[in-house]
C-alpha positions as CSV (number, residue, x, y, z in Angstrom):
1,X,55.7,-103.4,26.7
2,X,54.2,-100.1,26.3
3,X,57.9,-98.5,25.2
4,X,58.1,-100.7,22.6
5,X,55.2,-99.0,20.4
6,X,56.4,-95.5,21.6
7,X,60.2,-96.6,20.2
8,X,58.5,-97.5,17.0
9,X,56.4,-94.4,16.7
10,X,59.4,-92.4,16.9
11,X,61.9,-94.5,14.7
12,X,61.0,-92.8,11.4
13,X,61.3,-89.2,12.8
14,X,64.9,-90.5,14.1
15,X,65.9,-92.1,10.5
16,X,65.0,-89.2,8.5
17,X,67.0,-86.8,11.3
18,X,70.3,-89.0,11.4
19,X,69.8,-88.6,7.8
20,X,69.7,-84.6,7.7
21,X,72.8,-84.5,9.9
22,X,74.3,-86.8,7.3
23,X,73.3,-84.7,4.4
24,X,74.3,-81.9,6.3
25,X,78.0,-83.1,7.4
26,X,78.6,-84.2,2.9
27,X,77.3,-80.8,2.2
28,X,80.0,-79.0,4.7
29,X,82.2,-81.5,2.8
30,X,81.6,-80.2,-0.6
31,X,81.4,-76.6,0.5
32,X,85.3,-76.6,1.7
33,X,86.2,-78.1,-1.3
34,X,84.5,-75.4,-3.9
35,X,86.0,-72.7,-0.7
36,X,89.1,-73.8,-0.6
37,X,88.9,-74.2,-4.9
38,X,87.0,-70.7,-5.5
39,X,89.8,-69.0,-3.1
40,X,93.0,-70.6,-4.7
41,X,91.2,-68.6,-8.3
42,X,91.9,-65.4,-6.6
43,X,94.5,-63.4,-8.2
44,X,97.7,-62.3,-6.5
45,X,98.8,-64.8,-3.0
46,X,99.5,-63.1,0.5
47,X,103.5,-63.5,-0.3
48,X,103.4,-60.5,-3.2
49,X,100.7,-58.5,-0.7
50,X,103.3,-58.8,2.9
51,X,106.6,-57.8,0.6
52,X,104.6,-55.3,-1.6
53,X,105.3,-54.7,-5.7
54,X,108.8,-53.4,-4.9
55,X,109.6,-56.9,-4.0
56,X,111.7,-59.7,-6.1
57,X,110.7,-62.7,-7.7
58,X,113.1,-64.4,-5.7
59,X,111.6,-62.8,-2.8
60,X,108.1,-63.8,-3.8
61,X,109.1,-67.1,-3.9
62,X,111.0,-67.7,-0.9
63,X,108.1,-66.4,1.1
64,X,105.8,-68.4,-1.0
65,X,108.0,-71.7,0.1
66,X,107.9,-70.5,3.5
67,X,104.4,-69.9,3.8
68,X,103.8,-73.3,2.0
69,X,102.2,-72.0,-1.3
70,X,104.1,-74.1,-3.7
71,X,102.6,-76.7,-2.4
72,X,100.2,-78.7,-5.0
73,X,96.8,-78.2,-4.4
74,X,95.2,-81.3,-3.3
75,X,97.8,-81.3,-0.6
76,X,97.2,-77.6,0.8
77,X,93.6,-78.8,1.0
78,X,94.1,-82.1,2.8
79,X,96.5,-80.4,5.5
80,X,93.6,-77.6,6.2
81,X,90.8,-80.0,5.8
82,X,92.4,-81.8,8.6
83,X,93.0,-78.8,10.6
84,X,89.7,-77.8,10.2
85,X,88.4,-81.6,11.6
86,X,90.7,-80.5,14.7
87,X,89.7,-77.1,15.1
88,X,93.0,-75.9,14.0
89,X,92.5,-73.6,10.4
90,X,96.1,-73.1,10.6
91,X,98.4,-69.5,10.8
92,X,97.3,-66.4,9.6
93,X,99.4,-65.2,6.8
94,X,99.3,-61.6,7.2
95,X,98.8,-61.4,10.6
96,X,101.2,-64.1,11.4
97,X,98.9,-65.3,14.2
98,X,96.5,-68.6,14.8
99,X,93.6,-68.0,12.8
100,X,91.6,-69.3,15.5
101,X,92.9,-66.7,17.9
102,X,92.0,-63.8,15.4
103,X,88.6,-65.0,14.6
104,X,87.8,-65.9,18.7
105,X,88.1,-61.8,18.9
106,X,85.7,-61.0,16.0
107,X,83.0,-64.1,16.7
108,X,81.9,-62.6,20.0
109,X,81.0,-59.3,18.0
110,X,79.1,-60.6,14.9
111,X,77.0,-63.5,17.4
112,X,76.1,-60.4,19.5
113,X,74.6,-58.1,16.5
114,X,73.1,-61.2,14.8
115,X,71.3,-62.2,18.5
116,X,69.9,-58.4,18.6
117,X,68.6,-58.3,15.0
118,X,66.9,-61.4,15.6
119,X,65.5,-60.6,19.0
120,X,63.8,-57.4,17.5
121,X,63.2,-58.6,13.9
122,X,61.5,-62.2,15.2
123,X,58.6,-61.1,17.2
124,X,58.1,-57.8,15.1
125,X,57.8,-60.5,11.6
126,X,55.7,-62.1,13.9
127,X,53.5,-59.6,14.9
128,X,53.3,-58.5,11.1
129,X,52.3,-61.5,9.9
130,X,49.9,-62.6,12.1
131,X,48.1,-59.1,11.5
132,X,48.1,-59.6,7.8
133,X,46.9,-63.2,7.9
134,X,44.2,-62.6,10.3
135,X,42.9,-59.1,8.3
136,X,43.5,-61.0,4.6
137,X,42.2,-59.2,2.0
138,X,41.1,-56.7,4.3
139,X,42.8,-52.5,4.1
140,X,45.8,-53.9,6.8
141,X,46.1,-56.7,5.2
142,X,47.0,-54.6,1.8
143,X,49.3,-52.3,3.6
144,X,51.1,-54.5,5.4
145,X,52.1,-56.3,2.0
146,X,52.8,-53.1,0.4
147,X,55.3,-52.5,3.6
148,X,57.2,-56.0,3.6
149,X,57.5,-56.0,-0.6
150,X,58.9,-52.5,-0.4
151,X,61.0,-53.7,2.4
152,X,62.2,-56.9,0.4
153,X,63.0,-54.6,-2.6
154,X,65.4,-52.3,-0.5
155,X,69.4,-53.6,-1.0
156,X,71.1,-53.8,2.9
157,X,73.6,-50.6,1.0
158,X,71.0,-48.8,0.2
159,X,69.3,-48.6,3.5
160,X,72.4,-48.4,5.7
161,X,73.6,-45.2,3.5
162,X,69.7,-43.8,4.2
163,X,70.2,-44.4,7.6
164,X,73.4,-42.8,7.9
165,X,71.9,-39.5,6.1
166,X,69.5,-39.3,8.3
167,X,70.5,-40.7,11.3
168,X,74.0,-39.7,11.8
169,X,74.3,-36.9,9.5
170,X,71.4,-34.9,9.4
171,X,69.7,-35.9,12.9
172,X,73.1,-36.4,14.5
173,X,71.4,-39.1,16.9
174,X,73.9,-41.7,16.0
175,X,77.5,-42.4,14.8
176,X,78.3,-43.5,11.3
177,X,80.8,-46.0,12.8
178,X,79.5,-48.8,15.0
179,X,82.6,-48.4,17.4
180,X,81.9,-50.8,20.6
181,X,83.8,-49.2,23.7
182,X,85.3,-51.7,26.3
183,X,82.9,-51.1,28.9
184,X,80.3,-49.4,27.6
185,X,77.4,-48.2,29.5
186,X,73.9,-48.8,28.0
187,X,73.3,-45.6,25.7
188,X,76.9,-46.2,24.1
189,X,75.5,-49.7,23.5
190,X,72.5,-48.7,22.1
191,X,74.0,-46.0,19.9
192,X,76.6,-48.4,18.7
193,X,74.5,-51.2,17.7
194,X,71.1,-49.0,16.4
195,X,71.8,-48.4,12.7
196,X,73.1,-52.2,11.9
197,X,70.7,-53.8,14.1
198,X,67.8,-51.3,12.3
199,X,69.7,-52.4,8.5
200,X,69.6,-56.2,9.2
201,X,66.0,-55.9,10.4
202,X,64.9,-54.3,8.1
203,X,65.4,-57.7,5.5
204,X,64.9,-60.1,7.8
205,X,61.1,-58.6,9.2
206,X,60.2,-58.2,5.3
207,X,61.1,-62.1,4.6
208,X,59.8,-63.8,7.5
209,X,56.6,-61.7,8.1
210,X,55.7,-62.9,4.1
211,X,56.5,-66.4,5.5
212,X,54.5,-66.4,8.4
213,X,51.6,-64.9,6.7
214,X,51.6,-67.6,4.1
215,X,51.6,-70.2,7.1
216,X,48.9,-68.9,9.0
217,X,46.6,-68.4,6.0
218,X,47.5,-72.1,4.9
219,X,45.9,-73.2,8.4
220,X,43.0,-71.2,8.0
221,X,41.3,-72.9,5.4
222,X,41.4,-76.4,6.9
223,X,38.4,-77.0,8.2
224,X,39.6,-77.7,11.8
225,X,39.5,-74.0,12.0
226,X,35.7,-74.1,10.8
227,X,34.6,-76.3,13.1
228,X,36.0,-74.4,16.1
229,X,34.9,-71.3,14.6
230,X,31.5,-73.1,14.6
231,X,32.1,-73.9,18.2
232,X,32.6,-70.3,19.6
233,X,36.2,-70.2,20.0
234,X,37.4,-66.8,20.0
235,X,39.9,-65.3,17.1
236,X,43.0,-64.9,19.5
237,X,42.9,-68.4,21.1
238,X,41.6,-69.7,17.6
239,X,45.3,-68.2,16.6
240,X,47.6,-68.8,19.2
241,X,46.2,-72.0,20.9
242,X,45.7,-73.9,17.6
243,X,46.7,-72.8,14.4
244,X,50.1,-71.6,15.3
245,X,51.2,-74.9,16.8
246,X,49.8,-76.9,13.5
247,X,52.1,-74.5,11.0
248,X,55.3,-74.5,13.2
249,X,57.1,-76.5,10.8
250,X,56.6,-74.1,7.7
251,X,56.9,-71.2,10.8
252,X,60.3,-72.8,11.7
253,X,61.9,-73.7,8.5
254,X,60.6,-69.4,7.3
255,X,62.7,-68.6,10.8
256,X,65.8,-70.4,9.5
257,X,66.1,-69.0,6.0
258,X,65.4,-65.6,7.3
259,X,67.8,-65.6,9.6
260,X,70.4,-67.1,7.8
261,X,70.0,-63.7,5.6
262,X,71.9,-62.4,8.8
263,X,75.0,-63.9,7.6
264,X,75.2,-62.5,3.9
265,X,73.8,-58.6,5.3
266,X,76.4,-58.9,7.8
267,X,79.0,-58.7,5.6
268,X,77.8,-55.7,3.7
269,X,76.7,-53.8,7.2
270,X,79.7,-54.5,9.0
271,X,81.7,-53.3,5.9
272,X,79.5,-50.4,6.2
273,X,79.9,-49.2,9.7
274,X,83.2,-50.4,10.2
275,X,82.0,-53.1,12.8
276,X,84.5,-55.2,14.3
277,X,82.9,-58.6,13.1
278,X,83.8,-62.0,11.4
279,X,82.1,-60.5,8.0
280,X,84.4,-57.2,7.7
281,X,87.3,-59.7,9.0
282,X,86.5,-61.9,6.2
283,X,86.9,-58.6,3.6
284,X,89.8,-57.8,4.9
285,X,91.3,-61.6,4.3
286,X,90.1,-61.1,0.8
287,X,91.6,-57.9,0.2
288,X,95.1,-59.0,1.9
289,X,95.1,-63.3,0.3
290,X,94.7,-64.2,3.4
291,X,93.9,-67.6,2.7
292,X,93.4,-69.5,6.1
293,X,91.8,-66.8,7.6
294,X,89.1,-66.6,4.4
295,X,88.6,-69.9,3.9
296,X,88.2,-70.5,7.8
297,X,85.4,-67.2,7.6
298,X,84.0,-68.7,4.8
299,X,83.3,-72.4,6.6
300,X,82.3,-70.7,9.9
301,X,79.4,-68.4,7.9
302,X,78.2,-71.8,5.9
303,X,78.3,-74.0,8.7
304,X,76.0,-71.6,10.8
305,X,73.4,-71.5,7.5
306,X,73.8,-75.7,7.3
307,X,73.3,-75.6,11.4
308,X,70.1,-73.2,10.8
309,X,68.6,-74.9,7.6
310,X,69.4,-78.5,10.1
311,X,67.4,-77.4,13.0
312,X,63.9,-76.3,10.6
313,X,64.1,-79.6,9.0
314,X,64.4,-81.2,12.6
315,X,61.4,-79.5,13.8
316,X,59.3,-79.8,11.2
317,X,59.9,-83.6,11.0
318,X,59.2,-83.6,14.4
319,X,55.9,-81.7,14.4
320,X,54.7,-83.6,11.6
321,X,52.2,-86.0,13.2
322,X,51.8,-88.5,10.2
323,X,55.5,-89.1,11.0
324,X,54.9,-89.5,14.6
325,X,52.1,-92.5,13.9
326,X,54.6,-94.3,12.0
């Protein structure tokens, strides 16, 4: 008997969840269609970029009947949609390979610099914001603001070509390309990845330490935090044991936009330091009409946002405790 209430309690967090991943799945659906639209509006196709300008209409079109071009529209998209479904985004047109083989090389590389920027640009946000919340209107407090809206301001180019001056050409402690060796041992890893680890982290601290700031203050006026004020609990279990938990919905949700910055200032700091990743893979596709391999670039980069933006809302349905109680 007693599961029965505890089924209830939970049944509106669970409705408004299955709904998210329903929302989620029609807006993946709508973002292939405008991809596969705003990619078709390109000018030039990957038939005239393999045979070059030297080549003959005839040419062009052969290769453009062998590569399925001519094909209408809605049917192109309905054969890739489907491929997509199957995890299949079809042959590379350039490269003349599976698309999924190509990006399989490249995934590894940009999962493995977005992990490091978030492992040293989470708790340092953290940290940041915590210290400005807690000192509010205070000197730190006016600092730390001055430091994250300068931050903020800075575009990823322009503090990647900084870093470059000073890192790699005036300092010469680092390279200007982020070349990853085989085997590396741990100072070539560390050299490698520095610079765009330091470029993304750069955004993401300056976003989510604003975020969590704003979060923390929000708790502080309630008056829950009075009354154990009132009661003698100290500031750092005041912070960690009780007013962090009550704002990790707005915490969470701050986590996921930030980090989803990771996947627009990869593109321009893999582009950048030449890094072997899915963004500068994506340029490339671009630059050559590779179709498949863009549009597939495209849907992996927007799905990983979708997945990000689907786990906040998860969270901070299910820390919301009117929504537990039904």
């Amino acid at each position: 008997m007693s599961g029965a209430p505890a089924m209830s309690r939970w049944r509106g967090p669970l409705r408004l969840i299955v709904k998210r991943i329903g929302l989620a799945f029609l807006t993946l659906f709508l973002v292939s269609l405008v991809i596969f639209t705003i990619s078709g509006l390109l000018p030039g196709d990957a038939a005239q970029e393999v045979l070059g300008q030297s080549a003959t209409p005839e040419q062009v079109a052969a290769l453009r009947h062998e590569m399925g071009l001519d094909q209408p529209g809605p049917v192109r998209y309905a054969r890739w949609l489907q491929g997509i479904l199957v995890g299949d985004p079809g042959q590379s047109l350039v490269a003349n390979k599976p698309v999924a083989d190509i990006i399989a090389e490249r995934l590894p590389n940009t999962l493995t610099l977005a992990a490091l920027a978030a492992l040293v640009s989470v708790p340092l946000a953290f940290l940041i914001g915590i210290a400005s919340a807690v000192a509010r209107g205070r000197k730190l407090d006016r600092a730390l603001n001055i430091l994250t809206l300068s931050m903020v301001a800075l575009p990823e180019f322009l503090v990647a070509t900084i870093a470059v001056l000073v890192f790699a050409v005036k300092l010469l402690w680092l390279p200007s390309i982020a070349l990853i060796p085989k085997d590396p041992t741990l100072a070539e890893f560390v050299r490698a990845y520095a610079m765009p680890v330091m470029v993304l982290t750069v955004g993401v601290v300056a976003q989510l330490a604003r975020m969590v700031r704003a979060a923390i203050i929000a708790e502080l006026d309630r008056p829950y935090v009075e009354m154990a004020q009132l009661k003698g609990v100290g500031r750092s279990r005041l912070i960690f044991r009780h007013v962090l938990p009550n704002a990790v919905g707005p915490i969470v949700n701050a986590m996921a936009l930030s980090l989803s910055y990771l996947f627009g200032g990869a593109i321009i700091v893999e582009t950048i330091f030449s890094y072997p990743g899915l963004a500068s893979l994506m340029v490339n596709a671009v630059t050559s009409r590779d179709m498949p391999l863009l549009q597939a670039c495209a849907m992996i980069f927007c799905a990983a946002y979708l997945l990000l933006v689907l786990i906040a809302d998860t969270v901070a349905i299910l820390a919301n405790p009117r929504l537990r109680q039904g």
